[in-house]
TIFI-952819 format. One record per atom (N, C-alpha, C): x, y, z. Coordinates in steps of 0.001 Angstrom, whole numbers, padded with zeros to 6 digits, always signed. Example, Ala and Ser with C-alpha at 12.3 -4.5 7.8 and 13.67 -1.06 7.14 Angstrom:
2
+013190-005690+007800 +012300-004500+007800 +013200-003300+007800 +012850-002250+007080 +013670-001060+007140 +012900+000030+007870 
//
This chain:
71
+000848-001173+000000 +000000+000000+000000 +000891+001232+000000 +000581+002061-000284 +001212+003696-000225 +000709+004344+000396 +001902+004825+001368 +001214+005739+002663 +002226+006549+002629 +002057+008011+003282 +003502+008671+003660 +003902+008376+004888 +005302+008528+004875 +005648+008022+005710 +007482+009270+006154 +007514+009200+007333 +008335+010249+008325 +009700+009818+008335 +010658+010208+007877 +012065+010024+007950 +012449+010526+008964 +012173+011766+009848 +012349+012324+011224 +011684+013305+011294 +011767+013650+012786 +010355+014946+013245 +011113+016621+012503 +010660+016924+012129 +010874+018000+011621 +009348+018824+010691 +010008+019352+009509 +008887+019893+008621 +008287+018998+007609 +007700+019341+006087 +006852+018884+005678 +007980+018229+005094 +009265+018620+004583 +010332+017775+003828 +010652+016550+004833 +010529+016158+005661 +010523+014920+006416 +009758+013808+005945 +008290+014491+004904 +007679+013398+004684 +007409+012869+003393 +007372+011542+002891 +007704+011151+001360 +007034+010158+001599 +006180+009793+000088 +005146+008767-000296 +005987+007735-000573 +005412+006236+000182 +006538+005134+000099 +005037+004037+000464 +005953+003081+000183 +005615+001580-000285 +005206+000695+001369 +004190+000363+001723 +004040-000352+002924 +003239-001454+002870 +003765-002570+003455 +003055-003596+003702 +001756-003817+003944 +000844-004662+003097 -000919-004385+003318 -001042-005060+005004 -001511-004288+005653 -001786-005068+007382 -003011-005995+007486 -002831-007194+007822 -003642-008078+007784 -004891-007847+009387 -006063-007764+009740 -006553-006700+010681 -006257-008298+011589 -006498-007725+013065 -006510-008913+013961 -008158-009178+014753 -008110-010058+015650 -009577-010085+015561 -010224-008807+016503 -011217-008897+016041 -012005-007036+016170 -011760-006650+015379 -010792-006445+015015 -010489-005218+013981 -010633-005182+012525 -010666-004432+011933 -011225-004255+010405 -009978-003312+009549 -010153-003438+008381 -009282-002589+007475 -009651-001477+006389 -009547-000649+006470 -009908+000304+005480 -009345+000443+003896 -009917+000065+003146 -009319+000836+002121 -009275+002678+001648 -008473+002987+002133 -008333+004210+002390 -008555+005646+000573 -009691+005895+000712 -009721+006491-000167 -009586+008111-000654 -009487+008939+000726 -009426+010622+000906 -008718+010287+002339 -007645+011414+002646 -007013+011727+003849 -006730+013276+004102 -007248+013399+005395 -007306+014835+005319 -005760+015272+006504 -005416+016256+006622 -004347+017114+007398 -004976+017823+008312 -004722+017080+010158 -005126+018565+011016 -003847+019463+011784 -004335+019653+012520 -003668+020348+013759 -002575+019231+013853 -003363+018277+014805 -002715+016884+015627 -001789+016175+014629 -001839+016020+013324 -001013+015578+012533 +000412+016342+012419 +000523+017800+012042 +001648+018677+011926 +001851+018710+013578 +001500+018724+014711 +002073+018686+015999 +003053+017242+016099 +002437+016285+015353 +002838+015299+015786 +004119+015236+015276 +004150+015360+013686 +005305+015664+013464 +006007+016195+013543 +006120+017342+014294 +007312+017752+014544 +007926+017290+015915 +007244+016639+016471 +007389+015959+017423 +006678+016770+019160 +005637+017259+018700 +005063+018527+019618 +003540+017486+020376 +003266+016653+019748 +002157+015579+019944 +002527+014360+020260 +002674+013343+021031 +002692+012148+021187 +002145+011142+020760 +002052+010277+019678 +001228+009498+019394 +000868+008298+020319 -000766+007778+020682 -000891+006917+021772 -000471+005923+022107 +000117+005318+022695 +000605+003896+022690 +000215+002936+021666 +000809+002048+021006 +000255+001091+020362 -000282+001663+018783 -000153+003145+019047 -000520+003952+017198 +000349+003165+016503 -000269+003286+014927 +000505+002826+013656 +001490+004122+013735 +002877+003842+013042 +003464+004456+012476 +003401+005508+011607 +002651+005129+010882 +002033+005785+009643 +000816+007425+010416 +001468+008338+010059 +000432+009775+010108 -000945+009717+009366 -001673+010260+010634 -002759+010727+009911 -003888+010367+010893 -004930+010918+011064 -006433+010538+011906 -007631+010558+011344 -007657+011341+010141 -008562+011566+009590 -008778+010499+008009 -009780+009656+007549 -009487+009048+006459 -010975+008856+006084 -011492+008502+004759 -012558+008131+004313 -012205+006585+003249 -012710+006322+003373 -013208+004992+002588 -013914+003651+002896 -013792+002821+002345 -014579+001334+002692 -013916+000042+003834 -014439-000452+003944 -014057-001622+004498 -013699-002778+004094 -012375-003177+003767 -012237-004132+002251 -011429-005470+003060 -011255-005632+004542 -011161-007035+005490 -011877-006756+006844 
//
C-alpha cells in the first residue's frame, strides 16, 4: 500500500510517499481501504514531534481518512 511516511520529526520535507506492507486486521479489527485523507492540527504537531502518538498507534500519520471496508 502507499502511505507517507516520516524520515524524522521536523517539517513537511521529512515526509515522502513510500511503499508499505498491506496489514492483515486482527480479531475485532477491520481494514480500510483508504480512499481521501485529510491534514489537522494533531497531525503537523505530531510531526514535529510537539504531539505524542498513543501507545500502540501505527506508524504511519494521519487521523482523519474516508473509505470502505475491504477485510
Amino acid at each position: 500500500m502507499k502511505a507517507v511516511v516520516q524520515s524524522c520529526l521536523g517539517a513537511a520535507d521529512t515526509l515522502s510517499l513510500g511503499d508499505m506492507p498491506i496489514p492483515e486486521p486482527g480479531p475485532g479489527q477491520l481494514r480500510l481501504r483508504v480512499r481521501a485523507a485529510g491534514v489537522n492540527r494533531a497531525d503537523v504537531m505530531q510531526r514535529e514531534g510537539h504531539y505524542p502518538p498513543p501507545p500502540g498507534a501505527s506508524a504511519i500519520l494521519g487521523l482523519e481518512v474516508a473509505g470502505e471496508i475491504d477485510a
